[in-house]
C-alpha positions, 0 to 999 in steps of 0.5 A: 488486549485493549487496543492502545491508540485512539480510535473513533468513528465520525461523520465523513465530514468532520472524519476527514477534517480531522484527518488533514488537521493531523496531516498539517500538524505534528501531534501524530498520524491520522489514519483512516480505518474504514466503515463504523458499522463493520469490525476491522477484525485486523485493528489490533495485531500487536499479539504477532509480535513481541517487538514494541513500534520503537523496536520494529522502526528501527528494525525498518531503519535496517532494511535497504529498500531496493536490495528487499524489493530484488530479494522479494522477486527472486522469492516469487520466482524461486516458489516457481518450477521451471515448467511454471516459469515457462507457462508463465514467459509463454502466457502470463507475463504480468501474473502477479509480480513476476517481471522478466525484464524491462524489454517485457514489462514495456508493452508496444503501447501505451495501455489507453482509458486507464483513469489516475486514481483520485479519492480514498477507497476506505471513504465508501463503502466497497460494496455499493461504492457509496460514501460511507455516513460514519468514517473511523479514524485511529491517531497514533503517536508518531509525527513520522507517517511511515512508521504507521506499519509498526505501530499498527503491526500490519502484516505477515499474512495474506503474502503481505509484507511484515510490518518493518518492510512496509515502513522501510518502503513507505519511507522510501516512497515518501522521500521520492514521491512525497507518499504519505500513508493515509488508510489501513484496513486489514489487506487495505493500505492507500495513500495520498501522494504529492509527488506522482510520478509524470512521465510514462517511464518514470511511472513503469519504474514506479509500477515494478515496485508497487506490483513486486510489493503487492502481486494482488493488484494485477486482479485490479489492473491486469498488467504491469503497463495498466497499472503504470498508466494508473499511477501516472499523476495520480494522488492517491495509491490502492493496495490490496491483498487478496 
């Protein structure tokens, strides 16, 4: 099946200003794919499933964020034997998205030299950290950024959530924070965001959303406090399942 969105791989320059000409307009989504050079073996996951984008939109309309976000941990949890659980209390307490409470998830102190993320991974190469020469740019038919999940079919592999779930929280995020997705390939999903959060509480409350929708990141951060600490003024948001 031909992939029905137009895509094109540009000069890094003109890439981007093509991507904000889409953002300050409403003639659809703009979204980066990533490097020319490398296949995005994900572009297309429309045989998944049957619903159309229309469909899966308005199935995100369905979901109550928060209620999915507690149904998503106790799902964690549940995989979980009591001697695991225990091992995990005694040893691991940021592993993945397991978060007790909020008198376990606050550290003693505030994790120091953890730098805000500030530019769009999926605009280097993730190998050699270079800036990518050609960048690749997929416009889809839809004014409301958080609905790129559905149209994409994004998900349901890797423990990544199915598409309808990412758009219910990308919306959400979008009315909280002002986070509009900006990049998706294959486990890869980053964002621009207008409305960081400021205060290290704020943050932490942020930081248990984010670790519950994507266990991965603490390979990248190692605890929930980091990653906190990360997303405190930050204008762009990482997500990657392994």
């Amino acid at each position: 099946m031909k992939f029905p969105y137009v895509t094109e791989a540009l000069p890094r320059k003109l890439a981007i200003a093509r991507f904000n000409k889409f953002r300050d307009t409403e003639y659809g989504t703009a979204v980066i794919r990533g490097c020319s050079d490398q296949p995005d073996e994900y572009a297309d996951l429309s045989f998944m499933y049957d619903e159309t984008p229309e469909e899966l939109v308005a199935k995100a309309a369905e979901i109550d964020v928060l209620e999915w976000l507690a149904e998503r941990k106790a799902e964690e949890w549940g995989r979980l034997s009591d001697e695991r659980v225990e091992l995990i209390r005694q040893f691991e307490p940021n592993f993945r998205r397991i978060v007790i409470s909020d008198a376990e998830l606050v550290g003693p102190k505030w994790p120091e030299n953890v730098v805000p993320l500030d530019s769009l991974c999926l605009l280097i190469d993730l190998e050699t950290r270079a800036p990518l020469d050609q960048v690749v740019i997929t416009v889809l038919p839809t004014n409301e950024t958080w609905q790129a999940a559905c149209y994409l079919k994004i998900g349901g592999y890797n423990d990544m959530p199915l598409p309808q779930q990412h758009s219910a929280l990308w919306k959400y995020w979008q009315q909280q924070y002002g986070a509009s997705i900006a990049g998706v390939r294959g486990e890869i999903v980053e964002f621009t965001v207008k409305r960081p959060p400021k205060t290290r509480e704020d943050a932490l409350v942020l930081a248990k959303q984010h670790w519950i929708y994507c266990g991965d990141l603490y390979q990248e951060v190692g605890s929930v406090e980091r990653l906190a600490a990360r997303l405190l003024n930050a204008p762009v948001w990482f997500f990657w399942w392994d």
